[in-house]
C-alpha positions as CSV (number, residue, x, y, z in Angstrom):
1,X,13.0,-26.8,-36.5
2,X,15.5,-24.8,-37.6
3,X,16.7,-21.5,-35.8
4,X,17.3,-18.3,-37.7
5,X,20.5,-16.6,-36.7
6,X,20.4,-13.0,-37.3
7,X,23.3,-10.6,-37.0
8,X,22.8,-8.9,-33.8
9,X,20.3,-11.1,-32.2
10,X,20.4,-10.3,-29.0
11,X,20.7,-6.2,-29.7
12,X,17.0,-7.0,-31.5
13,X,15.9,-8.1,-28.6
14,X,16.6,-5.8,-26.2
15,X,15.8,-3.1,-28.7
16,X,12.2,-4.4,-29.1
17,X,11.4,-4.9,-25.8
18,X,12.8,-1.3,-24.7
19,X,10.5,-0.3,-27.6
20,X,7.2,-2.3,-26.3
21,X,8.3,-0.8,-22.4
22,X,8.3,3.1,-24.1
23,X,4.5,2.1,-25.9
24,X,3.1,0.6,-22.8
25,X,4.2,3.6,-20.6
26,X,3.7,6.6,-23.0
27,X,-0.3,5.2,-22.7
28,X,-0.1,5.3,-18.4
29,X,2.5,8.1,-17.6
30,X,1.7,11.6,-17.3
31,X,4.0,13.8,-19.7
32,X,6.2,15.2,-16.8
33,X,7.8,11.3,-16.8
34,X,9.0,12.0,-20.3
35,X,11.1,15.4,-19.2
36,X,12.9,12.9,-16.0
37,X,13.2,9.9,-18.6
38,X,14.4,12.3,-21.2
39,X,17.2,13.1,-18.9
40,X,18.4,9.7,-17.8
41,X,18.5,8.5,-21.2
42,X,20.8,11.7,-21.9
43,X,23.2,11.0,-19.0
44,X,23.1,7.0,-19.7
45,X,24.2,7.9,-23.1
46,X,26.9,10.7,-22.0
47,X,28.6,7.8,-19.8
48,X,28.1,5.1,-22.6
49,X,30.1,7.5,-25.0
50,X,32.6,8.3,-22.4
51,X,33.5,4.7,-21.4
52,X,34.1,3.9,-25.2
């Protein structure tokens, strides 16, 4: 069996399961968990852009 390589394998990966966590909680979380995870995601990516 062969194994496909794609370009950014591993990226793909992470992306879809960050993807399938987001699905699964938007159906369980009330919409005040959105506003607090709205906010980490903005300083995560402030400190991302800052270390590059």
């Amino acid at each position: 069996m062969r194994r496909i390589c794609l370009r950014g394998g591993k990226k793909l990966g992470i992306l879809f399961l960050t993807l399938g966590s987001i699905i699964i909680l938007a159906l369980i979380m009330p919409p005040i968990f959105w506003c607090f995870a709205l906010g980490v995601a903005l300083i995560c990516a402030g400190l991302a852009l800052l270390k590059h």
